[in-house]
MDTraj code that builds the backbone (N, CA, C; nanometers):
import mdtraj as md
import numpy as np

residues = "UNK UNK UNK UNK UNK UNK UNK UNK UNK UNK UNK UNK UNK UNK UNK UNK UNK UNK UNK UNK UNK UNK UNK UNK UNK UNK UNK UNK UNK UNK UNK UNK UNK UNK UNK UNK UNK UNK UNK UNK UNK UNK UNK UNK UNK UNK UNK UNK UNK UNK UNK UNK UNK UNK UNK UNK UNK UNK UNK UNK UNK UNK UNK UNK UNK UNK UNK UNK UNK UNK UNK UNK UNK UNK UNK UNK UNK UNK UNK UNK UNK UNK UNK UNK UNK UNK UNK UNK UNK UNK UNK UNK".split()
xyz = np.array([
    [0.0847, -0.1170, 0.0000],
    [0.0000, 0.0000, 0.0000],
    [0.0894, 0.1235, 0.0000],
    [0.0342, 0.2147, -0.0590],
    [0.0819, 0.3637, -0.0984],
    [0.0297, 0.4626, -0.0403],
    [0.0691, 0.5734, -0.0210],
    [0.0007, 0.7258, 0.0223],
    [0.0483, 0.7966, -0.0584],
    [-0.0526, 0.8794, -0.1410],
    [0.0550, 1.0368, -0.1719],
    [-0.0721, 1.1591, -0.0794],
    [-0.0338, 1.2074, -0.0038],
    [-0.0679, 1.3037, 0.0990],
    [-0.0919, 1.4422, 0.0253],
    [-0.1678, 1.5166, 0.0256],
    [-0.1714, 1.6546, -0.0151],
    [-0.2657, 1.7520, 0.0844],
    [-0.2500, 1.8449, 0.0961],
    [-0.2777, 1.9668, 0.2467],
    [-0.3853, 2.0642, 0.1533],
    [-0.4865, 2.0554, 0.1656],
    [-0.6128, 2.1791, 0.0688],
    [-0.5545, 2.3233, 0.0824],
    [-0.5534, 2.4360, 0.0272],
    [-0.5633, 2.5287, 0.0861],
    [-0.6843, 2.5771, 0.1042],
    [-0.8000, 2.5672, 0.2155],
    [-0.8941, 2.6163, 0.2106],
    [-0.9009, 2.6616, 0.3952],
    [-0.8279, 2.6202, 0.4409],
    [-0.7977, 2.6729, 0.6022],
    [-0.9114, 2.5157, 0.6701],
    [-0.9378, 2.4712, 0.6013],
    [-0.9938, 2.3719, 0.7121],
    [-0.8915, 2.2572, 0.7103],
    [-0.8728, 2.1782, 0.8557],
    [-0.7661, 2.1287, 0.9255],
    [-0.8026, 1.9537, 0.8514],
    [-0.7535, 1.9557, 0.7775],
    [-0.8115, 1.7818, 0.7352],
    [-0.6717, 1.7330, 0.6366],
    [-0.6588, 1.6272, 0.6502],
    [-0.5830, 1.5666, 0.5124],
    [-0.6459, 1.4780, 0.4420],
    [-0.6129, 1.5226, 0.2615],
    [-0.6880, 1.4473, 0.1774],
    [-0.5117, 1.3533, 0.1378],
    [-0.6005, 1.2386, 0.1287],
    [-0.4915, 1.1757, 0.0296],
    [-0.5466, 1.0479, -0.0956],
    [-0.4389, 0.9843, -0.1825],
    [-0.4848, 0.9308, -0.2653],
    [-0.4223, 0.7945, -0.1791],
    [-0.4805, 0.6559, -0.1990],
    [-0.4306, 0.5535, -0.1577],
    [-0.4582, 0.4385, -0.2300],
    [-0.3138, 0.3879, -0.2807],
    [-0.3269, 0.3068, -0.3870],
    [-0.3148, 0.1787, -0.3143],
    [-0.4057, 0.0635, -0.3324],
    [-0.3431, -0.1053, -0.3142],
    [-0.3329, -0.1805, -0.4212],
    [-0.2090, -0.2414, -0.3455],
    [-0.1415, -0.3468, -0.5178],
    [-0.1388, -0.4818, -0.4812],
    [-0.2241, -0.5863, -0.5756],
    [-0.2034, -0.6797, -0.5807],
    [-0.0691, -0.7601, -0.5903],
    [-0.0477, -0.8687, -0.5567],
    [0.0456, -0.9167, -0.5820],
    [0.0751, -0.9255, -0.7387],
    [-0.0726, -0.9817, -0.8514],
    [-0.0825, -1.0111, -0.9862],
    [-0.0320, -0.8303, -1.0925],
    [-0.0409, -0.7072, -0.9623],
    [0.0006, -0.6005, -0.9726],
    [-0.1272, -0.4946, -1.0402],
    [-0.2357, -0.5405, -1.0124],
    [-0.3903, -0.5106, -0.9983],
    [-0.3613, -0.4338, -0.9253],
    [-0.4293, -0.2626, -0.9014],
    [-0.3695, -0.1990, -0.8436],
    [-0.5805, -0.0771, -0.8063],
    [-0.5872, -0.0769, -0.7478],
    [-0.7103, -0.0089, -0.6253],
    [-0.7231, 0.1618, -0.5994],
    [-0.7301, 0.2303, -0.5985],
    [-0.6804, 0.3609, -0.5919],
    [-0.8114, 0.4123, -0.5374],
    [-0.7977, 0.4936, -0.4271],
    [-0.9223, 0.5668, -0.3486],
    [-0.8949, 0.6709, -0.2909],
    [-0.9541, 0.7791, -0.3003],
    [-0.9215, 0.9070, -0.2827],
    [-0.9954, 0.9140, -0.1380],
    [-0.9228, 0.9069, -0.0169],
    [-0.9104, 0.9518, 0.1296],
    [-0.9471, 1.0645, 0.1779],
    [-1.0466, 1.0795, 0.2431],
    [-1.0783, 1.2361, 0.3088],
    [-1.0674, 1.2046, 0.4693],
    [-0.9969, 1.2687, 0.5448],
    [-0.9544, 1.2738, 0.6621],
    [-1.1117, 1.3394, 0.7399],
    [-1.2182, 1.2875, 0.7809],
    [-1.3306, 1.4115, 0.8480],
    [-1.3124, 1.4197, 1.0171],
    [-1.2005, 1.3145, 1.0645],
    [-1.2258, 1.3277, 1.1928],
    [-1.0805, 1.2871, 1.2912],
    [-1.0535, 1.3377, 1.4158],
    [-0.9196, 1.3233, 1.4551],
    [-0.9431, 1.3297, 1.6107],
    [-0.9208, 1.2167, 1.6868],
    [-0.9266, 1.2490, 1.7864],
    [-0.8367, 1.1550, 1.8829],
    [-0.7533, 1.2218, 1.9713],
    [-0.6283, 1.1878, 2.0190],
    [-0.7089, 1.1039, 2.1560],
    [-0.6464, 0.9927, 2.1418],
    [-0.6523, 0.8649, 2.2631],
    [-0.5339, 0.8261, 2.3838],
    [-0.4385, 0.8860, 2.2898],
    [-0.3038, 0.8646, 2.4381],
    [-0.1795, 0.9711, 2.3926],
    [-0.1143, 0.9888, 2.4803],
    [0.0048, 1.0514, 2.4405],
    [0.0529, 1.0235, 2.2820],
    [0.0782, 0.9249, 2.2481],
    [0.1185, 0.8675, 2.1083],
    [0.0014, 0.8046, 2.0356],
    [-0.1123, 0.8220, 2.0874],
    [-0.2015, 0.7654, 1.9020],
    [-0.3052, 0.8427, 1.9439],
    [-0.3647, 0.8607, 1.7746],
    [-0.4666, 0.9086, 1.7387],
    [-0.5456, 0.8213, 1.6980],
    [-0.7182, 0.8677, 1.7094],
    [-0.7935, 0.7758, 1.6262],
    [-0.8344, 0.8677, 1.5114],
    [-0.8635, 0.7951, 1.3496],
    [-0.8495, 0.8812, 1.2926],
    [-0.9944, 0.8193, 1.1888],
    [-1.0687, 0.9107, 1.1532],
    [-1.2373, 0.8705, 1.0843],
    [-1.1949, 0.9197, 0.9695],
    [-1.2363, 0.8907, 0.8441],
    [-1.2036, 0.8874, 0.6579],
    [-1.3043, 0.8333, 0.6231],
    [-1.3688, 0.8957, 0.5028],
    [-1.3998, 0.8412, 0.4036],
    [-1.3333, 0.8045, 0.2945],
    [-1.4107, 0.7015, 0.1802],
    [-1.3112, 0.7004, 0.0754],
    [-1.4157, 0.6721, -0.0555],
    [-1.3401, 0.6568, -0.1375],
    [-1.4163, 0.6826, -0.3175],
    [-1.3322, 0.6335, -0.3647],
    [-1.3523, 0.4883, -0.4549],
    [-1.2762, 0.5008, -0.5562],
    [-1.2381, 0.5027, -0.6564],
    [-1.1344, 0.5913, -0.7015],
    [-1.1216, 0.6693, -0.8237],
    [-1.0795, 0.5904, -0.9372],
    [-1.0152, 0.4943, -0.9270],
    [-0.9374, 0.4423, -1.0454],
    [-0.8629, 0.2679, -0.9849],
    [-0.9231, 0.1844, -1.1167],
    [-0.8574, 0.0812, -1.0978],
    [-0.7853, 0.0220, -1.2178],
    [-0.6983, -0.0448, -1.2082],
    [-0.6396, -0.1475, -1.3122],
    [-0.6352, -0.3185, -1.2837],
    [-0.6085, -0.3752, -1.3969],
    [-0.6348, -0.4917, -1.3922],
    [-0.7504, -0.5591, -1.3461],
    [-0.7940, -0.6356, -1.2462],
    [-0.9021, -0.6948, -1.1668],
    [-0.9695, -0.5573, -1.1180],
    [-0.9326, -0.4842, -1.0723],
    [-1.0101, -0.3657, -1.0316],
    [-1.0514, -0.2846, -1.1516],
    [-1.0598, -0.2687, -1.2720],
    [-1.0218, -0.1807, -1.3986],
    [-1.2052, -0.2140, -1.3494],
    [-1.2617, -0.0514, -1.3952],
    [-1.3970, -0.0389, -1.4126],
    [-1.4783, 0.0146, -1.2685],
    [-1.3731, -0.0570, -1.1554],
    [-1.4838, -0.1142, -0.9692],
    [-1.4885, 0.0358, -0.9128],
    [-1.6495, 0.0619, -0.9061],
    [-1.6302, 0.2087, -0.8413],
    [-1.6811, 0.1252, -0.7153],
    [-1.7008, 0.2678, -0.5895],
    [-1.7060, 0.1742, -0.4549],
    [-1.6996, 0.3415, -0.3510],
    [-1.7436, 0.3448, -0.2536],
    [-1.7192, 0.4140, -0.1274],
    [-1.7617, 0.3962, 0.0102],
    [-1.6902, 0.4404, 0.1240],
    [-1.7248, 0.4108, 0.2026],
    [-1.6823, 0.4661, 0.3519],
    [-1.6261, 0.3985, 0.4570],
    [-1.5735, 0.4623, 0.5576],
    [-1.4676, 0.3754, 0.6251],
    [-1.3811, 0.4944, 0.7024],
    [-1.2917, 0.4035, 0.7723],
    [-1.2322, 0.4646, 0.8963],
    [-1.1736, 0.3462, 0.9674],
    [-1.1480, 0.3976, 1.1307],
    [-1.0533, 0.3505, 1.1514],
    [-0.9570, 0.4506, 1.1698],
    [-0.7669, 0.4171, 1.1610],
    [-0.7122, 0.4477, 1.3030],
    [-0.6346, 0.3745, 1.3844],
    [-0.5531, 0.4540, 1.5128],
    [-0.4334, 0.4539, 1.4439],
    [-0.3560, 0.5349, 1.4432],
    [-0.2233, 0.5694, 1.4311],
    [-0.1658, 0.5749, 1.5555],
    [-0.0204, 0.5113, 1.5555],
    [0.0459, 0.4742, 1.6556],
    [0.1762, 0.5502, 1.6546],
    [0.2352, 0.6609, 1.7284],
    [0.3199, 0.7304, 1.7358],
    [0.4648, 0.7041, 1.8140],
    [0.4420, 0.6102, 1.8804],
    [0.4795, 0.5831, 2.0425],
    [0.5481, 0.4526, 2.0385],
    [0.4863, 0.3355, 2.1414],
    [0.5203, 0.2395, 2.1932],
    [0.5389, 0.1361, 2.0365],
    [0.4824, 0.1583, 1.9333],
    [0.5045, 0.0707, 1.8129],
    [0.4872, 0.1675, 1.7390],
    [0.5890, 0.2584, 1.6737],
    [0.6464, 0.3794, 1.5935],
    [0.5746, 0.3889, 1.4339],
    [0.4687, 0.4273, 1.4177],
    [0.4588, 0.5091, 1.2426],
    [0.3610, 0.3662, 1.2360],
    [0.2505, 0.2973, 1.3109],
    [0.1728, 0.1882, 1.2784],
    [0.0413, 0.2312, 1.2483],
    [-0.0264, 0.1858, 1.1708],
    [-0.1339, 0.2249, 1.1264],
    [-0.2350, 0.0989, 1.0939],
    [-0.3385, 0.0758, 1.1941],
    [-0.3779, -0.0184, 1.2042],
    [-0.5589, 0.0191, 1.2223],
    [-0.6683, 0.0005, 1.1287],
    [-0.8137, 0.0038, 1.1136],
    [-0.9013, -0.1586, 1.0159],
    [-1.0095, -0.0614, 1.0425],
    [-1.1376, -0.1196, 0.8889],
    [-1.1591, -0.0245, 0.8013],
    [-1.1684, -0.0725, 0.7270],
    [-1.2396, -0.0243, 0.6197],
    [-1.3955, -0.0560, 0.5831],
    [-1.5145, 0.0319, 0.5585],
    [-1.6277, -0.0346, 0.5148],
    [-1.6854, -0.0103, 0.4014],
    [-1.7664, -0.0109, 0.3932],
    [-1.8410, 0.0145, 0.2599],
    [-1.9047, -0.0822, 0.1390],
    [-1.9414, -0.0223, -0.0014],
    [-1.9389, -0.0972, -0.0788],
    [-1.8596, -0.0895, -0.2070],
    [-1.8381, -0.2336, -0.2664],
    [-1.7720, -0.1938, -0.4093],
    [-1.8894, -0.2191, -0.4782],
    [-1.8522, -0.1691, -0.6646],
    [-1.9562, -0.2489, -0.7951],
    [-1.8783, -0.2431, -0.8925],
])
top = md.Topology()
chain = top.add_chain()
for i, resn in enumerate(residues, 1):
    res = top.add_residue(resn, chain, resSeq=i)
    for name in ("N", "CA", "C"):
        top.add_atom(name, md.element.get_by_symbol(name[0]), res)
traj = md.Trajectory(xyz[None], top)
């Protein structure tokens, strides 16, 4: 899995990003990430609420639109840069 991260300029506090997953067969998933929610649980992690859409597929994915939601803690601390959720939603 991939991130490319980008910052809006519109003054509201959110990160959008694009997030690609790659098959092993190299089928590749792409969903455009909206950051709507952030809320700190310990010294070192956040819990973090997203939606997602997605924008573009190849191979096995070529055509699959889909959106949905997701609930990420990020881990700063005791297990360094971990990023561990669900994802929900639907594909078609």
């Amino acid at each position: 899995m991939s991130e490319l991260f980008y910052f809006p300029d519109t003054g509201v506090a959110f990160t959008i990003a694009d997030r690609t997953l790659t098959c092993p067969d190299g089928s590749t998933l792409v969903m455009h990430v909206l950051r709507v929610e952030k809320r700190k649980l310990t010294a070192t992690t956040v819990q973090i609420g997203e939606t997602w859409q997605v924008t573009r597929g190849t191979g096995r994915f070529e055509g699959l639109t889909g959106q949905g939601t997701i609930d990420e803690v990020f881990d700063g601390g005791v297990t360094p840069n971990t990023l561990a959720g669900a994802l929900t939603g639907h594909l078609g």
